[in-house]
Structure formats: C-alpha cells, structure tokens
C-alpha positions as CSV (number, residue, x, y, z in Angstrom):
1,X,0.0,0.0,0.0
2,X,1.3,3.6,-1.5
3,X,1.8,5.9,1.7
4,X,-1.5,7.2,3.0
5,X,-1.9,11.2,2.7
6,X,-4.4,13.4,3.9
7,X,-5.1,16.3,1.8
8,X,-7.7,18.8,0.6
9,X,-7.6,21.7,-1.8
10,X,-9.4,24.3,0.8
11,X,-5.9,23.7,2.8
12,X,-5.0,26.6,0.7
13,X,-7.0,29.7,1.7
14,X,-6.1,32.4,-1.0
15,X,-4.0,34.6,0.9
16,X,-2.2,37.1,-1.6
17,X,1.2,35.9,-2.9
18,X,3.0,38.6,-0.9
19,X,1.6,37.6,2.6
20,X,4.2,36.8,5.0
21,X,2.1,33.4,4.9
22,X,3.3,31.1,2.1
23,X,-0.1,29.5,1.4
24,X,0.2,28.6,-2.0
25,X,2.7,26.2,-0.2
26,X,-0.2,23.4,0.2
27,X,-0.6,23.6,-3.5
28,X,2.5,23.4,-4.9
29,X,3.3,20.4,-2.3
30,X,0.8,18.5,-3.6
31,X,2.5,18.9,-6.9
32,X,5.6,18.1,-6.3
33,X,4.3,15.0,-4.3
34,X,2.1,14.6,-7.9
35,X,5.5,14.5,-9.4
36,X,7.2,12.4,-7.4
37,X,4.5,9.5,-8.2
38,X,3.1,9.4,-4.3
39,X,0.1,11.7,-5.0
40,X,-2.2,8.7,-6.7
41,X,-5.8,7.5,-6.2
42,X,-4.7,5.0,-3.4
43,X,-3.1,7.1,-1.9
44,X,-5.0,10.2,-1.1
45,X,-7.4,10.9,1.7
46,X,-10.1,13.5,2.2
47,X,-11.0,15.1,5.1
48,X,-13.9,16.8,6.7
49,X,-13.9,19.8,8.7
50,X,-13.0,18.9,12.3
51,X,-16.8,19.4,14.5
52,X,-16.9,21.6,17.4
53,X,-17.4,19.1,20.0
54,X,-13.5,17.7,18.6
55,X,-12.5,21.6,18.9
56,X,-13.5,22.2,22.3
57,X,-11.4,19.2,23.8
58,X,-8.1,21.4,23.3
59,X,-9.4,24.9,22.6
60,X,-11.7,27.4,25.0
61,X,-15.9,27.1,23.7
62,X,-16.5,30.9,23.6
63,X,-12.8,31.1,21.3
64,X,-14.2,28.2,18.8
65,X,-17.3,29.7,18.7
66,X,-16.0,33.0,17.2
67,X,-13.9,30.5,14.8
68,X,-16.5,28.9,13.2
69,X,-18.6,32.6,13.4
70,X,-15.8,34.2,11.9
71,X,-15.8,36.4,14.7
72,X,-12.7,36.8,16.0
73,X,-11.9,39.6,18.1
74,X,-9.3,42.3,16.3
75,X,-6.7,41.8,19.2
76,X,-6.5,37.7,18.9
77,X,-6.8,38.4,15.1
78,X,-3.5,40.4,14.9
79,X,-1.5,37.9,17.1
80,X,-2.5,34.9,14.5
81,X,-1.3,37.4,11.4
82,X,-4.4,37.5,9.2
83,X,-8.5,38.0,9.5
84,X,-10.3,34.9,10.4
85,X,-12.3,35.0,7.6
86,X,-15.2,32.1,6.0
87,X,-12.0,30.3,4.0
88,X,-9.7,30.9,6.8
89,X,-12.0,29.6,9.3
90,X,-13.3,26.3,7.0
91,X,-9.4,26.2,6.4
92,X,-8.6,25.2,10.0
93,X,-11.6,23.1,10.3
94,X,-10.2,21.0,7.5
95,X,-6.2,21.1,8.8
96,X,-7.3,19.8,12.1
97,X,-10.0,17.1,10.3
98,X,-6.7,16.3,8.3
99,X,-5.2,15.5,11.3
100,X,-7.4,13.3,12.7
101,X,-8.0,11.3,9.7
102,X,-4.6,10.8,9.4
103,X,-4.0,9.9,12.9
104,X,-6.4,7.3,12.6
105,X,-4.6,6.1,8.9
106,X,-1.6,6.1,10.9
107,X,-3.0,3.6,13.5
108,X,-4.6,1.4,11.2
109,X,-0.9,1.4,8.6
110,X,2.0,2.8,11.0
111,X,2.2,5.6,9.2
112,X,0.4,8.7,7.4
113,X,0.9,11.9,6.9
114,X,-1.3,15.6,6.5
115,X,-0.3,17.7,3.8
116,X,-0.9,20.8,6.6
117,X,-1.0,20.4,10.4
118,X,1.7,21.1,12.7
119,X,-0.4,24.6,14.3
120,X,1.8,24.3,17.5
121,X,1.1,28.3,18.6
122,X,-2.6,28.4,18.6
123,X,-3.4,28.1,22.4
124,X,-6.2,26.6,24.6
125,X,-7.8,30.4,24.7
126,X,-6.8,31.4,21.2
127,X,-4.6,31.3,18.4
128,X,-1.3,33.2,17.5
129,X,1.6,32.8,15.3
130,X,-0.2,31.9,12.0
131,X,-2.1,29.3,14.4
132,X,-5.6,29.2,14.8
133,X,-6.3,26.0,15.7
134,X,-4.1,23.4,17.5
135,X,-4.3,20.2,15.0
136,X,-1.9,17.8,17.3
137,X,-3.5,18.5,20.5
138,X,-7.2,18.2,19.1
139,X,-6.2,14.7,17.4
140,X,-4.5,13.8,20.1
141,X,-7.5,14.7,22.3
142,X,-9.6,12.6,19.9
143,X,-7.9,9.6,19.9
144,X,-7.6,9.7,24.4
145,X,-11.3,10.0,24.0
146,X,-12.1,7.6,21.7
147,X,-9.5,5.1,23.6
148,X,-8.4,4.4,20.7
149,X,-4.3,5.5,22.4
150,X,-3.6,5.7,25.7
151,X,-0.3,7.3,25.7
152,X,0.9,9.9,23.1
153,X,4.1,11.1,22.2
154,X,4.5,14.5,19.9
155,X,7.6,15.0,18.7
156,X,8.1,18.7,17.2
157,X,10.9,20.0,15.4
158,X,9.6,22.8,13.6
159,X,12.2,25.8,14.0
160,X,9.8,27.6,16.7
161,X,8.9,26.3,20.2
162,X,5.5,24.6,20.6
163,X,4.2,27.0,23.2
164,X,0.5,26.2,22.2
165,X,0.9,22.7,22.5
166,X,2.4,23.1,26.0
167,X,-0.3,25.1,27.0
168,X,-2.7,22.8,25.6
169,X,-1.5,19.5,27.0
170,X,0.7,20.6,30.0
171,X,-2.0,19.0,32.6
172,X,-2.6,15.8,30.6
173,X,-0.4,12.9,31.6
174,X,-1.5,10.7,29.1
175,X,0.8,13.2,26.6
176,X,4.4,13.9,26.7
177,X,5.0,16.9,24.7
178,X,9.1,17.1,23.1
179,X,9.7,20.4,21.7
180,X,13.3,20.9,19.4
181,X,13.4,24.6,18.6
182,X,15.5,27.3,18.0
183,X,16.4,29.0,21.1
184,X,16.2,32.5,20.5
185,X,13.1,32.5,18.1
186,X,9.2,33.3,18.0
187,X,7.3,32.8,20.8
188,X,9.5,35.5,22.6
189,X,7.8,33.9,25.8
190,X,7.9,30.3,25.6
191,X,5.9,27.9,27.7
192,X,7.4,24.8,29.1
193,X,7.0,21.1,27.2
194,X,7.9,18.1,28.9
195,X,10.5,18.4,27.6
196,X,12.6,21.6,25.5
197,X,15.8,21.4,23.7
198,X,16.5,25.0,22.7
199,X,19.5,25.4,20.0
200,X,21.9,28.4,18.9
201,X,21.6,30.3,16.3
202,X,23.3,28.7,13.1
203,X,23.1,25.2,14.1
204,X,24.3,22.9,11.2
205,X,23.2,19.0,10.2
206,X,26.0,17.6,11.8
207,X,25.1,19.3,15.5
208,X,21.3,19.3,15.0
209,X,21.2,15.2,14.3
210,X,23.6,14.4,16.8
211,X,21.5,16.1,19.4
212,X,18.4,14.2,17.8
213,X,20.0,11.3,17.8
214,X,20.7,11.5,21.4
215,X,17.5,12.3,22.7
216,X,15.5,9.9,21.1
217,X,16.2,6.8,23.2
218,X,15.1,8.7,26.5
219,X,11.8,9.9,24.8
220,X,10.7,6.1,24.0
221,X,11.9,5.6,28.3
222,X,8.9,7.4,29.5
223,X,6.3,5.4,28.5
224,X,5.1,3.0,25.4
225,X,3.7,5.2,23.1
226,X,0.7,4.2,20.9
227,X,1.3,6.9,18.7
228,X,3.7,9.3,18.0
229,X,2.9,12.8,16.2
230,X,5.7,13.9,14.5
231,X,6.2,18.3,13.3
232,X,8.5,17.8,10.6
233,X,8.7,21.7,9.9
234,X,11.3,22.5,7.5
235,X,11.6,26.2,9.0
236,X,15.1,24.7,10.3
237,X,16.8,24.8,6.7
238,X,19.3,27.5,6.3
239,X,17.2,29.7,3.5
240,X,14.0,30.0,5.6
241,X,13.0,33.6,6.0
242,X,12.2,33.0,9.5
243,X,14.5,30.5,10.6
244,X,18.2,31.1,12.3
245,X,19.2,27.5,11.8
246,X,21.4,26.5,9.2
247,X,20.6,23.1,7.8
248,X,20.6,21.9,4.5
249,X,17.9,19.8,2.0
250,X,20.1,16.7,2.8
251,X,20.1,17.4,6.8
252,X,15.9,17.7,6.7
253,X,15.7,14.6,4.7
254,X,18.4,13.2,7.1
255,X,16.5,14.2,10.0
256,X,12.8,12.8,8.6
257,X,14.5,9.6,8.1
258,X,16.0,9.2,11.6
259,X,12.8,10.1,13.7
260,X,10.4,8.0,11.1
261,X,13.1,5.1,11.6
262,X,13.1,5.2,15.3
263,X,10.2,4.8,15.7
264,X,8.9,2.4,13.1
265,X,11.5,0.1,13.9
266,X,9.5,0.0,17.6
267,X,6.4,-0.6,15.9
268,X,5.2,2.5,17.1
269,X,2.9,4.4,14.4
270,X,4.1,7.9,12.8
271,X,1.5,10.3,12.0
272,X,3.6,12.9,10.0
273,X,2.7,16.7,9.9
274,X,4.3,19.5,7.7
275,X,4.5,22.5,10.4
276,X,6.2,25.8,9.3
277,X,8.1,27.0,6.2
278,X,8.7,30.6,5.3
279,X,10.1,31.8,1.9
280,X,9.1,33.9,-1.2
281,X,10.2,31.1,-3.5
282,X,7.0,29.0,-2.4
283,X,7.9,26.3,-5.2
284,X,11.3,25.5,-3.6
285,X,9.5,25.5,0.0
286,X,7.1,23.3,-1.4
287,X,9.9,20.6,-2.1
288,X,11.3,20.9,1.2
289,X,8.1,20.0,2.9
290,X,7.5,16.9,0.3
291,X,11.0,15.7,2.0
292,X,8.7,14.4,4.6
293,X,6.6,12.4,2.0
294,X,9.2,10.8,0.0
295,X,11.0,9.6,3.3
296,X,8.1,8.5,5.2
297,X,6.9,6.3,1.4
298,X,9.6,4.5,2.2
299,X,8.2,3.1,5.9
300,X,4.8,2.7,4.3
C-alpha cells in the first residue's frame, strides 16, 4: 500500500502571494508529491472539517465559537497574522480534520501523513503565530477520547517552540510533549513542554542530528507510546526567511529519516505533519516539505 496522505484543496486559503504566509505552499506540495508519483488514487485521503465538539477538547468554547462565526476579536486576530475570515476559518476546520484522519490512517498502517498540520502556537484560549487551531492536540484529544491511544508522544521540530501545544496538554499525563526549537526565536515567551531542547543560532546538520540522535532513546523511556505525532517543519533549513538554523535539503531529509526510523523500527505508528516554512520562492518551499513524504513512502 502507497503511503496514506491526507489532503484537501481548501488547505489553501487564498492569501495574496506577498503575505508573510506562504499559502500557496499546500498547492505546490501537492505537486511536487504529484511529481514524485506518491500523490495517486490509493493514496489520497479526504478530510472533513473537524466538529466543534472535537475543537472544544483542546481549545476554550467561547474562542471556537467565534472560529466557526468568523468572529474573532481584532486583538486575537492580529497575534495569528491574518483575518479569520469564511476560507480561513473552514481552512482550520479541514487542517485539524486532516489531522485526525490521518492519525487514525496512521494507526490502522504505522504511518500517514497531512499535507498541513503542525499549528503548535494556537493556544487553549486562542490562536497566535499563523495558528488558529491546534491540530496535534485536538487529534491527540480525539484519539484519548475515543481510547483508541492511551499514551501519546508529539515529537516537534519545527524551527519555533510549541508554546500552544504546552499550553494545551501541559495538565494531561497521558501526553508527553518534546519540543526541538531554535532558542532565541518566536514565541518570545515560551511555555514549558515536557521536555525543551533550545539550540543556537546557526546550528548545522551535523550538531542538530547528533543532538536528535541522542534524545530519542530517553523519549521512547517514559512510556510506550501508541502513537507518535511527529512536526516535521522544515523552517530549520538555512534559507528559511524565519529560521536562524542552518541546515541543508540533505540534513531535513536526514533528519525525517531518523525520527520515522526510530520509531517504526518500535512498531510505534508515525502520523507525519508538515509544520512551518517561510520563503518567497514558495515552489522551492514546497519541495522541502515533500522531503517528509518521499522519506516517510519508504516506511509505508
């Protein structure tokens, strides 16, 4: 069976091609994934938008409520870095849905992956950071509810701390949050995972994988996870506009390949999100995220 991806073509909300948002991004991945053969009939999933009641397990009623309204307040509106508008709102919906479905995929094939996801900022009160809702922490939510998983790992390397997530999760022990960030990047105030590695500006393959490497035999001590979500944001590459690491194409793909293998080779299933990635030259962005999807092909 082809790897199992989660996509829909309202992922892309038609933000202007100037917006510090890449959102053509979710287009042109699905391209290149089109290109690369792993974009076929058997392999792609649609979702549905995410219902309230699924919301509501991570994020505040009254803050959902003005979500799915498209009623945001201006303040909460300018700390997520665009107007929660009908396609912005049904956008979210369907990232978070995405999520979900391929939570569940990866449960039932040890591994799938959402072509968005990885909304680590957006609070339990409200979003921020390009965040409005929390994808990870409503699945992961789901899936506690539905017993389906009992203990979940989320494993999140995108370039900027998962403060949201934190926030989200902190007071559930069922889910151990790990957080791989650069140090002195957005959220200026960061709020404690489990566990937080922070690194220095300018951190290179060789350092960032051998601090990777290291760490992931004591997450798999805590516990026996039933699931692991894993942020593969590729906001760590050198050329990101919003970055301050300094890896390279081969580092991310190096990176993908050791987490995915990790954990795969402990049976554990990998549901794969695409987290952040900033540049002008969308296209090229677009490749680095499909990184994720021609590594994790090869665990399908």
């Amino acid at each position: 069976m082809p790897l199992q991806i989660v996509h829909h073509p309202d992922y892309d909300a038609g933000f202007a091609v100037n917006h510090r948002f890449p959102m053509s991004k979710y287009k042109l991945l699905m391209e290149a994934l089109g290109a690369r053969g792993l974009a076929g009939p058997a392999a792609l999933n649609v979702p549905e938008p995410a219902p309230a009641s699924w919301l509501k397990l991570a994020h505040a009623a009254g803050y959902v409520d003005q979500v799915l309204a498209c009623e945001v307040p201006a303040k909460i509106e300018r700390e997520i870095g665009f107007p929660v508008s009908p396609r912005v709102s049904l956008r979210a919906q369907l990232a978070t849905g995405g999520t979900v479905l391929a939570a569940r995929l990866a449960l039932l094939n040890g591994i799938a992956c959402n072509t968005a996801g990885g909304s680590h900022h957006a609070r339990r009160a409200q979003g921020a950071g390009f965040c409005t809702f929390n994808d990870v922490a409503v699945a992961a939510l789901v899936l506690l509810a539905e017993a389906v998983a009992r203990n979940i790992l989320i494993v999140d390397l995108d370039v900027h701390q998962g403060d949201g997530t934190a926030d989200i999760l902190g007071d559930e022990p069922r889910v151990f949050t790990f957080s791989m960030h650069g140090d002195r990047n957005y959220p200026a105030r960061k709020i404690a995972s489990d566990l937080d590695i922070a690194l220095p500006d300018g951190t290179g393959d060789a350092a960032y994988l051998q601090r990777l490497g290291g760490i992931l035999p004591e997450l798999t001590a805590w516990a026996r996870w039933d699931i692991a979500f894993y942020n593969a944001g590729v906001d760590i590459h050198a050329e990101d506009r919003l970055g301050r690491l300094s890896l390279s194409n081969d580092g991310v793909q190096a990176r993908d390949n050791m987490v995915i293998r990790y954990f795969r080779a402990l049976g554990i299933p990998v549901c794969g999100v695409i987290g952040g990635g900033y540049s002008t030259d969308v296209a090229t962005l677009a490749a680095r995220h499909a990184i994720l999807f021609e590594v994790a092909s090869g665990f399908a």
